[in-house]
Each structure stands twice: as C-alpha cells, then as structure tokens.
N, C-alpha and C positions, 0 to 999 in steps of 0.2 A: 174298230175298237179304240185307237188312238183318239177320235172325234168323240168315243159318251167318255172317254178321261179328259177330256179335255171340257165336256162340258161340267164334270162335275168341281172340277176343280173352281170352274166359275163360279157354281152354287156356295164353293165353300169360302172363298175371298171375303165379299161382304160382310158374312157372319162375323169374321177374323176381325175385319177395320169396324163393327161397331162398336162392340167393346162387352164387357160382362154387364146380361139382362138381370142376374141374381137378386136375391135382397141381401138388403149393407149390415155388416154386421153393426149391434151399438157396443159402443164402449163399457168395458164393465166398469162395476162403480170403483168409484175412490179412484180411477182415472183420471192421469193428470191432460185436461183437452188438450189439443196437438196445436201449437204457436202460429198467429197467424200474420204473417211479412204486412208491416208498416211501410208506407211511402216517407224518405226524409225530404223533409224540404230542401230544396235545393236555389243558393245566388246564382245567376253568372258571375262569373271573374272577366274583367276585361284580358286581352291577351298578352301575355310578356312579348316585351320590344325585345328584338335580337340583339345581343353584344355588337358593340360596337368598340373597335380596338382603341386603347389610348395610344393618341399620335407620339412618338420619340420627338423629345425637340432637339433642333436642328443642333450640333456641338458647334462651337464658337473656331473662328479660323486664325491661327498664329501663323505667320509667315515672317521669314528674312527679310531685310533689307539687301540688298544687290551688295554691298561692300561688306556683308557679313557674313566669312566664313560657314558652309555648309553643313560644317561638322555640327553646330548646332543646332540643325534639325536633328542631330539624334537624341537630343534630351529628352526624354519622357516627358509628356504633358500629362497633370489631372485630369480627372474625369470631366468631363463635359467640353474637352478643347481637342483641337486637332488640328496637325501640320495642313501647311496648302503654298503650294508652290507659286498663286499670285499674289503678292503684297497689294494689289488694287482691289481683293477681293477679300479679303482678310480683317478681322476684327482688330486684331493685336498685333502690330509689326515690333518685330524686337531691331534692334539699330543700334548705332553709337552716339553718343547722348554728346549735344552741341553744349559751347559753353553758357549757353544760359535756361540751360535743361536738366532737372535732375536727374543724376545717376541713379540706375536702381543697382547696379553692381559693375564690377571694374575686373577686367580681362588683363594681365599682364605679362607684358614680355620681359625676356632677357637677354642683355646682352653677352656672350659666352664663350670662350678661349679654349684648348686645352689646358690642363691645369700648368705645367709648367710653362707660363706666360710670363714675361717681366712687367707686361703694362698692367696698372690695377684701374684704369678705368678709359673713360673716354667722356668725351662733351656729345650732348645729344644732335647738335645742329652739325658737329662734326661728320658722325653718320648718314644725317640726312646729306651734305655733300658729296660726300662718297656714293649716295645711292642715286642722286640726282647727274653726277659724273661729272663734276668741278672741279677743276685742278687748285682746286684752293684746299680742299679737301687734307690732310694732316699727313695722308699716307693715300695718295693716290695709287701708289704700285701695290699697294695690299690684293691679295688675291681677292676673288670675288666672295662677296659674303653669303654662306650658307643657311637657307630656312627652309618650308614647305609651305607646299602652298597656301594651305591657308592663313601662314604669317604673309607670305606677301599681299595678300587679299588685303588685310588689314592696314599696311605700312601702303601701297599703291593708293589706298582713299583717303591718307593724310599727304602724303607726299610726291604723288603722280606714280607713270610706270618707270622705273630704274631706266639707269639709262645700260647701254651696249655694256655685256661685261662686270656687270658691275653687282649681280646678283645670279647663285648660282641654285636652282629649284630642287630638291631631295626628299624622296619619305625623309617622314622624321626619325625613323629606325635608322636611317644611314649617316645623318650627321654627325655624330660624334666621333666614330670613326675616319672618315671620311676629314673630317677637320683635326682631329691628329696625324695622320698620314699627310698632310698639305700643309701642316706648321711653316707660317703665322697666320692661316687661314682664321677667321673668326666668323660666328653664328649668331642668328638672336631668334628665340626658342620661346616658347608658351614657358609662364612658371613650373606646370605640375611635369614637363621633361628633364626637368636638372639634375645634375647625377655628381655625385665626386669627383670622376671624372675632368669636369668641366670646369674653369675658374669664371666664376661671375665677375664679370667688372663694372663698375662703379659708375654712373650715367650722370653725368655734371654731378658729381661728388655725392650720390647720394644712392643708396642698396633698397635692394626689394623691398627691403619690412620699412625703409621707411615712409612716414604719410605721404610725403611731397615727391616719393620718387617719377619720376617725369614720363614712367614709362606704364604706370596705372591707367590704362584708358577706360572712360567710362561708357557704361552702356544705359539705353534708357526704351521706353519702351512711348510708340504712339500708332494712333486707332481710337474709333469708337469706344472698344471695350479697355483701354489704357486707364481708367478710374474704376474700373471694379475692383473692391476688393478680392475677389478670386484670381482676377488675370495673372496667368506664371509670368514669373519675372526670369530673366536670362542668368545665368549658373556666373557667381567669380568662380575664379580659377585659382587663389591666392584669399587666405583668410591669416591677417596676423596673430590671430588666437591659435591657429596648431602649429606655430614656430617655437623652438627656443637653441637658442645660443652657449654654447658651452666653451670655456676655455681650459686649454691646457697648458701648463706654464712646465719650466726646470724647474732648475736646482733652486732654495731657497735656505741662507744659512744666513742668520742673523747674529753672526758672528765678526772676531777677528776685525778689519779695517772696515768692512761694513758698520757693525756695532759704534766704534769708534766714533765714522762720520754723523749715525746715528744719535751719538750722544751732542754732538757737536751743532750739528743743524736740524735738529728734530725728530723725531719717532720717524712721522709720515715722509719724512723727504727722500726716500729712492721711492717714492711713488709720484713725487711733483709732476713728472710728465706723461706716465703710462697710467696713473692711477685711473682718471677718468675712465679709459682705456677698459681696463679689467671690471670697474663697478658697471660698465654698462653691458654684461651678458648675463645671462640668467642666470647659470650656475659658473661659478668661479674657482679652479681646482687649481689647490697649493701643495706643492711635495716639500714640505715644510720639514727640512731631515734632521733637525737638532732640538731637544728638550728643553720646555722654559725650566730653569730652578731658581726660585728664592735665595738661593745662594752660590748665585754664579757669577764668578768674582769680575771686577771692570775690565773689560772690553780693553786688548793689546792688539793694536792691528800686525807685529812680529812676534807673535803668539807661537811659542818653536815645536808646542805639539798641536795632536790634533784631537783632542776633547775636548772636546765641545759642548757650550750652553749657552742660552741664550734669559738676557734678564726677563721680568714678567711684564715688565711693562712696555715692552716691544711686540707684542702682542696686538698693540694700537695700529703698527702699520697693516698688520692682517684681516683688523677691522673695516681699517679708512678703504683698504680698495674689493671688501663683501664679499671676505672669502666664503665658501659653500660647504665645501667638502675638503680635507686636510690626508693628504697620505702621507704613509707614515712607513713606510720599507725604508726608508734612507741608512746608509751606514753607519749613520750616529744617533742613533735614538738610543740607543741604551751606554750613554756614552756617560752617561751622569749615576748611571745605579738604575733601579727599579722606584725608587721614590718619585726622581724624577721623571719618569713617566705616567706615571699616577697620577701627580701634579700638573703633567700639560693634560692629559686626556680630561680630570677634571675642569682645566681651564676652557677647554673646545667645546665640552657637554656644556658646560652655564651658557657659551654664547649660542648652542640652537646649531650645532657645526657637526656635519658627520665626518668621520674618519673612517678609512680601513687601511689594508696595508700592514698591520699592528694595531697592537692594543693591551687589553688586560692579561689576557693571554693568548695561545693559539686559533680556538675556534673564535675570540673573538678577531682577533686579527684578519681572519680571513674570510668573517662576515664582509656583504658588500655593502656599499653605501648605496639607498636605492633614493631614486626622485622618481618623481612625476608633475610633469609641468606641459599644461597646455596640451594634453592627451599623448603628450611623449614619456615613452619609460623608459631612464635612464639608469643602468648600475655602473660602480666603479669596485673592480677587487684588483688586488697586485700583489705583489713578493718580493722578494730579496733572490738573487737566480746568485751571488756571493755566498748567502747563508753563512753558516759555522759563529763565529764572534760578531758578523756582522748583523746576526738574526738570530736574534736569541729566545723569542716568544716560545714557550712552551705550554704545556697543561695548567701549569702554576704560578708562572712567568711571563711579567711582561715584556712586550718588544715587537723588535717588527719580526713579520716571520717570513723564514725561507722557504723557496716554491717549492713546492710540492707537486711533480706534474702533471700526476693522474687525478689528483684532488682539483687542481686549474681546469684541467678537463670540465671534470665533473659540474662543477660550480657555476661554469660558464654556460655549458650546454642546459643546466636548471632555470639557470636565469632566459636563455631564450625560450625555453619551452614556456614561462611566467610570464611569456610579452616584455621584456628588457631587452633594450639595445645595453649590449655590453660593450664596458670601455676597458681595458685591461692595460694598466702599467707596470713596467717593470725596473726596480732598480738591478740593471746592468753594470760588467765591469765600466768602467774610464778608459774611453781611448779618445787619442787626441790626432783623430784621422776621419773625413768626411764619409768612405766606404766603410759598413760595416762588414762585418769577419761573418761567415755563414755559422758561427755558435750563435751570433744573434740574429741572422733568420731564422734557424731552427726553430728557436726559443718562439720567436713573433710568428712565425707561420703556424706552430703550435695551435698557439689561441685562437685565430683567425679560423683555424678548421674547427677548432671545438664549435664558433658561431660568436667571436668576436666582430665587431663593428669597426673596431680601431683599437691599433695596439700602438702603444707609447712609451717611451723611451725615459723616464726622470730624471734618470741620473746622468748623463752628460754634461760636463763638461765645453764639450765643443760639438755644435751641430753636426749631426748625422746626414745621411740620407736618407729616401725614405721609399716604398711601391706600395704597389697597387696589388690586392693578391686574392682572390676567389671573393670579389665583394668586397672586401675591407682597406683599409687604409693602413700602411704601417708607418708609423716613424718611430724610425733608429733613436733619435737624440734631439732635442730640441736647445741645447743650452741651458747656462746660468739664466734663472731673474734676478735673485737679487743675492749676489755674494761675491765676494772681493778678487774674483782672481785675473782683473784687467791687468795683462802686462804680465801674468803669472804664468799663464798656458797659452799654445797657440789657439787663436780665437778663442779665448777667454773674454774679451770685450762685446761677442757678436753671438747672439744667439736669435732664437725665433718663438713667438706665444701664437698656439693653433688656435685657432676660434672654431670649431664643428658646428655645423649647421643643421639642424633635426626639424620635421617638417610630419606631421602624420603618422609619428612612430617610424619613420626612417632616417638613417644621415645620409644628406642629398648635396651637401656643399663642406669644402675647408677653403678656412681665410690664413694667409700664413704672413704673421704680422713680424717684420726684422724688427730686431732691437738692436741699441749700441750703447755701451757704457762709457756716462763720460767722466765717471770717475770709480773707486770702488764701492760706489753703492748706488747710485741713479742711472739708472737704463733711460734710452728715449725710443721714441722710434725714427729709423733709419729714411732718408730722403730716398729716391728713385734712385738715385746716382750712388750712392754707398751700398742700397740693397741690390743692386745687380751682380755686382761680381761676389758675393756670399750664397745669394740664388743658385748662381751659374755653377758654383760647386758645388751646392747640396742636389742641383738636377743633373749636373754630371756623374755623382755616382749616387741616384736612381734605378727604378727599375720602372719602366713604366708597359701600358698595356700596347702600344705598338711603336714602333721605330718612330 
C-alpha cells in the first residue's frame, strides 16, 4: 500500500512544478497595464583608496644646559615642544647667556640676613671670596652661607665648587628659619622666596629693582630652533613692573623752631638731604598733624603753647619731596577751628593728594586711601586711639577721627576681601621709651588679625620697637621727620622712615632707613656707625619670630 502512495505522489509532483495550464485572464478595459522594470545605465566608479592617517609631526625638543637648575624643566612648554633630558639632541637648549649673547630673560638672586641685621649690604667679589675660601674674604669666620641647591648650581658655573665649609645646602623651606636660629648666618635665595622676614642687602651698592644690580643673571637660549619665532624662551623670576615702594615716615609738624629755620633758609631745606630719599618711592606717606591757615601768625621757635598752624606756603616742602597720601589723625588738626581744616583738605585735593585719618567729617575720615600701582593694591585707614579733644571728626564736623574698633575691624577686613593690602596707622599716646606697653600691642595686634599687612605707629616721638605677628609687620613708633624736638625728648634727634616693599600684591621686604637731626629741622640719614647702637635698641625691645 505504502508503494501505490508513494507512487502517486510522484504522478502528482510534476503537475505542481509546471505551473497553471489555464487561459490568462485579459485585463479589463480602462486598465491601467502593469509597469514594466527599466535597466538604468550604469558607470564604474574606480575604487576609493583607504584612509591613510595623517602623520603627528614630531614636537620640537627643549632641554637644560648642565649648569641650569632642574627646576626649569617644570615650566610648561607650548604646544608643539617638549622636555628632553639630552641637550645634544635637543632643538632648543635654554642656558645662561654669555656676555656677548642676548638675554632673553634674567634669573635673580638675593642676597639675605635675618631682618634684625646691622650690615645693609655687601660687595659682590666680597662673597665670591668667601665662597671660593680666601682669607681675604671681609668676614671669614662668618658661618657658612645658606641656599638650595639649585642656587648653588648656578653660583658653582660662575664661580667654581665652594670651598670646605663655606656653603651650607637646605630646601628652601628651611632657610629662613634655619638662618635666624644661627644669627649672623646669611642666605642668597631666588627673588620670588623673599619674605619680611629677611633683610635684603645691598650688592656693591645696588637693590633688586635696580637695572645694574650685579646679581641679574641672564639667560639665553641656543639650537637650531633658537630663531623661531615660537621657541619658549626661559621664565625671569623678577619683573620691575609688579614692584612698588612705599614709605612710611613720623611725626611731621611744620611748626615752632622748625617753621622758624624754615623761614630762614627756605621752604625745602629740611629736605636738603633725605629729600631725594622720599621722592624716589612710589608712594610717599606724610602724618602731616597740623593745619595750614592763612592766618597763622610767624613762626616762634619758644612758642609756650601748643596750637598749632602751620603757613600755606610750607606746603612746598610737601611738594618738593612727592608727597602721595597725607594722614591726618594727628592731635593737632583741629587745633586752628574747623576752617582751618577746610582750608588744608582743600589745599591736598588741588594737588591730586589722598588723605585719611580725618576729614570733612566722620565717614569721611575714615574712608581709606586706596592706590594701585604696578598690579599692587594698597589702602591706608587710621585713628586717633586718644580721641575725646584730640579727635573731634563727627557727622557734621571736621577732624581727625577717633578709633573706633569694631568699625577698624570691619574696614579692614573689606578692604582685604577687595584685594588691598592694608596699612593701618595709629596716632598713639607719646612715650619716650623703646618697649611698647601691651595697650599698644593690643591696639596693633587688633588690626593685624582683622588682615592688616602692617600696622604703624605716627605719632612717636621717640622710636619704638617693633614684631613680627600672624604675617604682619608691626611697628610701634617710628619717630619725628620733620619737627623741632632735637634736644627736646630723649631721642628726639633719631628716628627711622620704613620703606615696604610690595611685589604681586604682597609685602615681601622692609628697609628701615635711621635718620639724625642736625639741627631743629633737617634730618639726614645716619652712617653705619651712629645707626647701630639706635638699631640695637629698637631690636632689643622686639619681638621677633624665633630667638
């Protein structure tokens, strides 16, 4: 049975794969006929080549010089360059530029003390003696001088390796410390390390900012690729555009045997020798404590009170040495009435001259005086910490005005959150004693914590003392500049003008220049030998940051 199904099955296969015998149907009419496929012509295309990657060109190779500190392989290079540690294989060697090679930029050291140092400078062949081990050397028992090593790197390719002793190697975190704990150890540091701390000295008579200081080394760049204009050039470390120099002076009373000598041998002449002096820092600060008036009768140098006025045309010596900024707390400014202060604040506004301290009235008095010079921001505010008759600035009334010390706060702490290094002076009581009394730390520690930079002393008399306190610099007292009381008070004749040094929006250095009076109105400045024993007691009663 399975065999006739099996063969029918084959009868019926074939029929299946012929396909329908039937007749076709035709289309009926008005049928649209059914579409019949076109061949399109067809090109070849040749074939698409494979990508091929675009090669990187090779980046160009900067490498040191053997005698040039390592640390400057961590500069960042532009795009297209990169470090390589053989200089024989290297496009661009950075190096120290010979003298008949341009500098592309200049590396500078310092030479650097603790601050309480008596020496303000040194000769530079001096040093090199010392480093070479010649007993010719100026101070051969000086202990060994303190750097890191990549200053010696640089001093070893000018002047060979040190001899025995005579250099001693430290991170640079440790030298400062490390050199006041060893007093009269001394340092010489890359510029951008300097700190307040540290008293800069003087190198064959000449400081950092200026052009010909001897310690500018320059750097220059050779290689192949040394004339492209792309090639990085090597980083200074020192640029005299973000410096500026600010001075801080005493007492200033153009009064009494001053006035007097003033009428006698000219406006400007207690400036004959410090003037240069003062007109060469950027900004010039005067605590100028007495009122010009039109009608402030001639100058008696045994004048038996003490109100005080000073004529208008004395005014010229405040001119001749570019004064900036004029405080104005002193205990005689309302010593003439309220006209007379009217009268000088108009006189300081025509010359272009800020004040604070006092003023028209209160708030303005203790608006600060703001600069900015050379990307440094400097404020100046202060007070009367006497007050009562001595500060009489009110809402309505002018004068200088009395501290106020959650408003000092306040003020202070504004100005740093605005990017101002604040300077804050205070007219303090008169004492005629080098230590100050802890009413005047309080007061200067005060400021300091609000975010003071330096706190300053105007009204003294007789130099103070001065520390070091969370960052800041205080000094107590600075002295008279220009007022008659040689022979009147102890150290009366001796006082000191700070010079502060601002560098990138910080203070990174103080110059602290003696004065001596050689009569009741001309200050000079003091030789080596008269400023030591005045030093010696403004750093014996000090506070510094270690023993």
């Amino acid at each position: 049975m399975r065999r006739w199904l099996f063969l029918g099955w084959l009868l019926i296969i074939p029929a299946a794969c012929s396909g329908w015998k039937g007749a076709v149907a035709q289309p009926a009419p008005l049928a649209t006929p059914a579409a019949q496929a076109t061949v399109t012509p067809f090109q070849p295309q040749p074939p698409t080549p494979p990508r091929r990657p675009t090669p990187t060109p090779l980046a160009r190779r900067v490498a040191l010089a053997p005698d040039v500190p390592q640390t400057f392989a961590r500069v960042p290079l532009p795009q297209g360059w990169q470090w390589s540690a053989d200089p024989t294989q290297a496009d661009l060697i950075w190096t120290w530029a010979s003298e008949d090679q341009a500098a592309v930029a200049h590396w500078t050291l310092v030479v650097v003390a603790p601050f309480p140092t008596f020496v303000d400078g040194v000769r530079l062949e001096d040093v090199r003696a010392f480093w070479q081990g010649h007993d010719t050397a100026p101070w051969p028992h000086q202990p060994p001088l303190l750097m890191s090593t990549d200053t010696a790197t640089i001093l070893r390719a000018r002047w060979g390796p040190p001899a025995a002793g005579r250099v001693r190697l430290l991170p640079s975190n440790a030298l400062l410390e490390t050199a006041w704990r060893n007093r009269p150890t001394w340092a010489i540091i890359p510029w951008q390390d300097v700190d307040p701390r540290w008293k800069i000295l003087r190198v064959d008579g000449r400081e950092p900012w200026h052009n010909d200081y001897p310690l500018h080394l320059p750097l220059g760049v050779q290689g192949p690729a040394a004339t492209q204009p792309d090639a990085p050039k090597p980083p200074s470390n020192f640029n005299p555009n973000r410096l500026t120099r600010v001075a801080l002076t005493g007492v200033t009373a153009l009064v009494r045997a001053t006035a007097w000598l003033m009428e006698i041998k000219g406006i400007t002449y207690p400036a004959e020798d410090i003037g240069p002096l003062l007109a060469s820092v950027d900004i010039l600060h005067i605590n100028n404590e007495v009122p010009f008036d039109p009608d402030c009768p001639p100058p008696n140098p045994r004048q038996p009170d003490l109100r005080f006025c000073s004529a208008p045309k004395y005014i010229g010596l405040l001119e001749a040495i570019g004064t900036d900024v004029v405080e104005l707390a002193g205990d005689h400014m309302n010593d003439r009435g309220p006209d007379a202060v009217y009268y000088t604040l108009d006189m300081y506004r025509a010359r272009g001259w800020a004040y604070y301290g006092g003023g028209e009235n209160w708030e303005d008095g203790w608006r600060p005086a703001k600069f900015e010079h050379n990307g440094n921001r400097i404020a100046f505010i202060g007070c009367n910490v006497k007050g009562g008759g001595y500060a009489r600035a009110a809402a309505d009334y002018p004068g200088a005005v009395a501290c106020d010390w959650d408003l000092l706060t306040q003020r202070v702490r504004s100005l740093r959150d605005e990017g101002y290094l604040p300077i804050v002076t205070y007219q303090h009581y008169e004492l005629y004693v080098f230590d100050p009394p802890e009413s005047f730390k309080v007061a200067f520690r005060r400021a300091a914590d609000a975010g003071a930079v330096i706190v300053s002393g105007s009204q003294a008399h007789h130099p103070h003392g001065m520390a070091f306190y969370h960052g800041a610099l205080l000094m107590y007292g600075l002295g008279n500049l220009f007022f008659d009381q040689k022979g009147a008070v102890p150290y009366g004749d001796q006082a000191l003008i700070a010079i502060h040094v601002f560098y990138e929006n910080r203070h990174v250095s103080t110059q602290l220049i003696p004065i001596y009076f050689v009569d009741w109105a001309k200050p000079r400045r003091m030789t080596p030998a008269e400023a030591r024993p005045l030093l010696e007691r403004i750093f014996e009663a000090s506070e510094w940051p270690w023993p």
